[in-house]
C-alpha positions as CSV (number, residue, x, y, z in Angstrom):
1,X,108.5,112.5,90.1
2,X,111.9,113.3,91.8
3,X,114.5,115.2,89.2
4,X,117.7,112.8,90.0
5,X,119.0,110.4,87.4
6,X,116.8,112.4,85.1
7,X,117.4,110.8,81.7
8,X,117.0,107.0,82.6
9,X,114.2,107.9,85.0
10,X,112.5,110.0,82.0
11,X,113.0,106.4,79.6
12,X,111.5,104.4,82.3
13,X,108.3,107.3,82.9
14,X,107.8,106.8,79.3
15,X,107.5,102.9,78.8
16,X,105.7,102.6,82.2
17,X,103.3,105.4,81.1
18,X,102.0,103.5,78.3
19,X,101.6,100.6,80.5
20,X,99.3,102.7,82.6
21,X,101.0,102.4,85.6
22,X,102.4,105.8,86.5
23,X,100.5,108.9,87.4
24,X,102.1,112.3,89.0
25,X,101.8,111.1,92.2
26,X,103.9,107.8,93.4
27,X,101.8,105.1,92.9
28,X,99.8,103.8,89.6
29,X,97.7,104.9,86.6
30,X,94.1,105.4,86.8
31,X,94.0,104.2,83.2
32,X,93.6,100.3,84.4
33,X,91.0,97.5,85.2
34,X,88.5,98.1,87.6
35,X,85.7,96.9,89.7
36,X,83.1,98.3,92.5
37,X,83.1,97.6,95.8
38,X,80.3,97.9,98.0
39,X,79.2,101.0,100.4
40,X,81.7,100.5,102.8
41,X,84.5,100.2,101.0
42,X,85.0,96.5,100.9
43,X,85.8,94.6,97.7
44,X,86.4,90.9,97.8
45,X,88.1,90.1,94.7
46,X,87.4,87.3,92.1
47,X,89.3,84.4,91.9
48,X,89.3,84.4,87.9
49,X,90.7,88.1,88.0
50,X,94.0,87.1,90.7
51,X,94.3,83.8,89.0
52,X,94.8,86.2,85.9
53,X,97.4,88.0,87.4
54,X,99.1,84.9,89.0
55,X,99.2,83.7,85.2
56,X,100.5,87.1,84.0
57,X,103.5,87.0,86.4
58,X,104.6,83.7,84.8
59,X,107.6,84.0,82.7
60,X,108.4,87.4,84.0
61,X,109.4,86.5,87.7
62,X,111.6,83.4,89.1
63,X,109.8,81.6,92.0
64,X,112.3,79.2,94.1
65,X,110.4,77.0,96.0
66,X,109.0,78.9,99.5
67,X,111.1,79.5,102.4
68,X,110.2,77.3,105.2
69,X,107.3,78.9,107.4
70,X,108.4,80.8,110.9
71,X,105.7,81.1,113.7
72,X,102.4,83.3,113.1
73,X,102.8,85.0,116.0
74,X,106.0,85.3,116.7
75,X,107.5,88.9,117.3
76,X,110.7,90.4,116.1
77,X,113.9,88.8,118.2
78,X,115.8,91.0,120.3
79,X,118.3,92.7,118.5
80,X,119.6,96.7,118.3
81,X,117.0,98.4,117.1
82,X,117.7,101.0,114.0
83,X,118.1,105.1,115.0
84,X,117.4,108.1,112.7
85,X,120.7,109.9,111.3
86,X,122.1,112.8,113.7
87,X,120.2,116.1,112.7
88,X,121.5,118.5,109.6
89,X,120.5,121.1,107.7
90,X,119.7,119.1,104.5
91,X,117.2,116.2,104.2
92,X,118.9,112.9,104.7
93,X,118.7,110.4,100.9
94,X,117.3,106.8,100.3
95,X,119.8,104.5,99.0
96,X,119.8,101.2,98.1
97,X,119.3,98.5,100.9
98,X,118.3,94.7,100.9
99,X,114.9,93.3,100.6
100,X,113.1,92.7,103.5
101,X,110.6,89.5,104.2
102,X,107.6,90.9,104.9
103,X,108.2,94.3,102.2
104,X,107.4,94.3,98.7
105,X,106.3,95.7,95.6
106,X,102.9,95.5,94.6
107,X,103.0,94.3,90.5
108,X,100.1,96.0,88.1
109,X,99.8,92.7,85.1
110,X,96.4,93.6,83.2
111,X,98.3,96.0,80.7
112,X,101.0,95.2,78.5
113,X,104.2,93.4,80.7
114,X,103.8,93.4,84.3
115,X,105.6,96.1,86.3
116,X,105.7,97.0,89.6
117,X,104.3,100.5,90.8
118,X,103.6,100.8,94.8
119,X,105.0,98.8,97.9
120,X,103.2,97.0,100.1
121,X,104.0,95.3,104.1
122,X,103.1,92.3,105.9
123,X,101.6,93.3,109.0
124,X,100.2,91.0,111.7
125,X,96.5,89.6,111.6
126,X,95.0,87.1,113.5
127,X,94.5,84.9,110.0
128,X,98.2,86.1,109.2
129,X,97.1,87.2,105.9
130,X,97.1,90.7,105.7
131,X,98.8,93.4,103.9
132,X,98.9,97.0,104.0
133,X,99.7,99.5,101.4
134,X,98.4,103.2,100.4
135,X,94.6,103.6,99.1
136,X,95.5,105.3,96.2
137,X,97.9,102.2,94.8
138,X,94.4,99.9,95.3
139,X,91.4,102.0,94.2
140,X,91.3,105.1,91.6
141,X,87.3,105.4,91.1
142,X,87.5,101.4,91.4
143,X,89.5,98.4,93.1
144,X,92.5,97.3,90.8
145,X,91.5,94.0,89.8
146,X,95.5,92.9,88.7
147,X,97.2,93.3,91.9
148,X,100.1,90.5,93.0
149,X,102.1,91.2,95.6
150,X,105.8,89.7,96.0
151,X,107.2,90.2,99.3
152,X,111.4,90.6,99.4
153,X,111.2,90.9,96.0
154,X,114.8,91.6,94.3
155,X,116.3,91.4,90.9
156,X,113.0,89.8,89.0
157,X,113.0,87.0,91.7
158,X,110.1,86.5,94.4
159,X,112.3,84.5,96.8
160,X,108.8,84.0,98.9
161,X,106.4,83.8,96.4
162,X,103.6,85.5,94.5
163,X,100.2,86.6,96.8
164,X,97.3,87.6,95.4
165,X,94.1,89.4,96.8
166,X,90.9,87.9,98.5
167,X,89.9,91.3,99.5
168,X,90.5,94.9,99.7
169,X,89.2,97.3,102.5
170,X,89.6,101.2,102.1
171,X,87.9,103.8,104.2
172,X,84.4,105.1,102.5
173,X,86.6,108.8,102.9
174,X,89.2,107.6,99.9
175,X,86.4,106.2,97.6
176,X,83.9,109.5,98.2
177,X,87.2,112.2,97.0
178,X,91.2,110.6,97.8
179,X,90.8,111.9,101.5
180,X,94.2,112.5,102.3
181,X,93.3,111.7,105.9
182,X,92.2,108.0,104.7
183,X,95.2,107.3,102.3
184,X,95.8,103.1,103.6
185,X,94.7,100.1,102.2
186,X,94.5,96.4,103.6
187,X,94.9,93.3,101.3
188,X,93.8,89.8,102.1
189,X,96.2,87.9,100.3
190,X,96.5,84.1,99.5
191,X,99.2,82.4,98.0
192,X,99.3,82.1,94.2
193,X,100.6,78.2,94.3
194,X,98.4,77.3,97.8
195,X,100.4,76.9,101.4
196,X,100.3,78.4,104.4
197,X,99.5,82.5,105.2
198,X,101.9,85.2,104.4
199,X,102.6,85.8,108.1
200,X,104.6,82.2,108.2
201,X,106.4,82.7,105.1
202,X,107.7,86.4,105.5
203,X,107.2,87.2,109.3
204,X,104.9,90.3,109.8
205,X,105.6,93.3,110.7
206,X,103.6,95.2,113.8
207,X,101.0,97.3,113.7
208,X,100.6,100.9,116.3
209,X,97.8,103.0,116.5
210,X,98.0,106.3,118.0
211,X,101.8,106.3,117.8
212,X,104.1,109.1,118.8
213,X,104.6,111.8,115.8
214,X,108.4,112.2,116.6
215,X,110.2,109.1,116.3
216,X,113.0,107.6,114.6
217,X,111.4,106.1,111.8
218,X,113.0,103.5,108.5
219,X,111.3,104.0,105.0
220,X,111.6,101.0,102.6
221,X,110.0,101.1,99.5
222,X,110.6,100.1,95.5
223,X,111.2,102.9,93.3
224,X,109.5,101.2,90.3
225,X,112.5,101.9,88.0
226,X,114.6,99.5,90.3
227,X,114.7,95.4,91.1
228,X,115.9,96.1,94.7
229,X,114.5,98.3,97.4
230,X,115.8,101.7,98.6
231,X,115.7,102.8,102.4
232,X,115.7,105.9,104.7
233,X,116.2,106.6,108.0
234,X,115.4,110.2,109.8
235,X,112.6,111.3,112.5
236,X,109.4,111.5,111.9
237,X,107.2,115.0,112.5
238,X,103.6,116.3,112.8
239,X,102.2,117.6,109.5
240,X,98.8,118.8,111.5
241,X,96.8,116.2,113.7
242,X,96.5,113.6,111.1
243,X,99.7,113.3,108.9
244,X,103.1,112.0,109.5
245,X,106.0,114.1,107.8
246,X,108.7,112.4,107.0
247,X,112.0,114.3,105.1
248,X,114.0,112.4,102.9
249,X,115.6,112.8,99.4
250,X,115.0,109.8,96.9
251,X,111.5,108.1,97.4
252,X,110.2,108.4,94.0
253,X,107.3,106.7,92.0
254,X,106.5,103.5,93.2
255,X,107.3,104.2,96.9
256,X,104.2,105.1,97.4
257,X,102.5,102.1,100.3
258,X,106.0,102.3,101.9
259,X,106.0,101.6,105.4
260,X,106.8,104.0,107.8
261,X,108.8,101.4,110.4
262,X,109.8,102.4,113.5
263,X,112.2,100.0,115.9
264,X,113.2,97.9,113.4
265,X,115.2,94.9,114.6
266,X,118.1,94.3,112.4
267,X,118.2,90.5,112.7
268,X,115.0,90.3,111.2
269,X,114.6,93.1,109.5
270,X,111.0,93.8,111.4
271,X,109.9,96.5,112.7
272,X,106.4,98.4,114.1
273,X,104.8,100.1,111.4
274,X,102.9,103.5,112.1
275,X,102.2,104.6,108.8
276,X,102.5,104.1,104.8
277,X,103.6,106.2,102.3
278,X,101.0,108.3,101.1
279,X,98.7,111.2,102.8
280,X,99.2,114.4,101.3
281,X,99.9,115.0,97.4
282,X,99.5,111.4,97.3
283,X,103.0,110.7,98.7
284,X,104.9,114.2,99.0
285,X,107.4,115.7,96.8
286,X,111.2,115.4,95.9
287,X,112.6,115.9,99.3
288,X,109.0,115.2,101.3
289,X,107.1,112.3,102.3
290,X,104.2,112.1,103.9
291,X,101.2,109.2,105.4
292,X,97.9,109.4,106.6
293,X,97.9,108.9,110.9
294,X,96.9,105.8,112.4
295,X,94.3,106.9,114.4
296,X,90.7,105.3,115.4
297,X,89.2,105.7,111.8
298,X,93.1,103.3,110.7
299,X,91.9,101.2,113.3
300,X,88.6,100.4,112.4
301,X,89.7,100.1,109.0
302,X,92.2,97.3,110.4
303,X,89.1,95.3,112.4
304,X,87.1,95.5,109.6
305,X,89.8,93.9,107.4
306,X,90.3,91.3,109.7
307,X,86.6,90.3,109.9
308,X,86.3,90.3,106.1
């Protein structure tokens, strides 16, 4: 937990800690409902479980009617693409920024009021219904079986709806001992009212395997205190062969999923995404951030998603 804004973030910790949704790291609570997957890590979720979290959300979110679909496959217009900060001595900090389409927090609803607790991205998929977020937001010795996701969620409004889960897919690595290496997570989602797939709704954000460690690179996660997102911007680094680093102050609890976005377009708000929050320590520290690399084993995790 980061040490700014210590008093209202300790009041928050409290009430959210008996919800079970915190832990030390930046994502949720082991302390929650559960289910097993099979061998390979898939889980394909019940419908009575996501209808139960669709029905826990009532009351507690405002839903306007949908936004009008956009193309499945269309890619971000040309626009300027974002850049990372000029180089000091100190870690650039989040602040506040608006929501984005296809970025939102992942809501925990089995215990007590629903909060939120992790962030999760629309990425592209050929069904257009895939979302990625950290492992360890999804599956703590078991799937989370009360997961909604609201994409450009802000001030207790989901302005594109609720989606729940069909399916989760983690690498075998996470479930065995929280592999740092394996630290990502991809939802099948459908929508909680019926329509058409995420991707048309929110746009999607792309996907790159194998990318460059040093790039300018756009965090954008929930800190699970707020009702609006917080964003950073600085260049990605090596942490060894199989972890991004990313340096940044303010990213706290429930950043965790974040994606790591590089050449964002800032007409849409889209980018290419090359990593999530996560990795080591389950996220980082107060002025650290880390993700797992998307390399093959990301990869394979992806196609296997996709075939689900």
């Amino acid at each position: 937990m980061r040490p700014t804004h210590v008093a209202l973030v300790s009041v928050t910790v409290l009430a959210l800690a008996a919800l079970g949704i915190l832990v030390a790291s930046r994502g949720p609570a082991a302390d929650a409902p559960l289910a097993a997957g099979d061998a390979t890590g898939h889980y394909r979720q019940q419908k009575a479980a996501a209808d139960a979290a669709t029905e826990a959300l009532k009351g507690v979110l405002k839903i306007p009617r949908q936004a009008a679909p956009a193309p499945l496959n269309a890619p971000p217009q040309a626009g300027p693409a974002d850049s990372a900060p000029a180089s000091s001595a100190q870690p650039p900090s989040a602040a506040e920024a608006a929501p984005s389409p296809a970025v939102g927090p992942l809501f925990y609803t089995a215990e007590g009021v629903p909060a939120h607790g992790c962030t999760a991205s629309v990425v592209h998929s050929p069904a257009g219904d895939l979302v990625v977020t950290a492992a360890h937001c999804v599956y703590m010795d078991g799937f989370r079986t009360d997961l909604a996701f609201v994409p450009g969620y802000q001030d207790e409004t989901a302005p594109y709806g609720v989606w729940v889960p069909t399916s989760i897919d983690i690498d075998p690595e996470w479930a065995a001992d929280r592999d740092p290496d394996h630290d990502v997570a991809f939802l099948r989602v459908r929508p909680a009212k019926g329509g058409p797939p995420v991707e048309r709704v929110t746009g999607a954000e792309r996907l790159r395997f194998d990318p460059p460690r040093e790039r300018p690179t756009q965090v954008l996660g929930y800190p699970n205190d707020e009702e609006r997102p917080v964003s950073c911007r600085n260049t990605t680094a090596g942490e060894g062969d199989t972890q991004l680093r990313f340096d940044c102050e303010g990213l706290p609890n429930g950043t965790s999923g974040s994606p790591f976005l590089t050449d964002v377009d800032r007409g849409t708000g889209l980018g290419t995404l090359v990593g999530v929050l996560g990795g080591k320590d389950e996220g980082g520290d107060e002025e650290t951030s880390y993700a797992s690399y998307f390399g093959p084993a990301v990869k394979r995790l992806y196609e296997r998603a996709t075939r689900a």
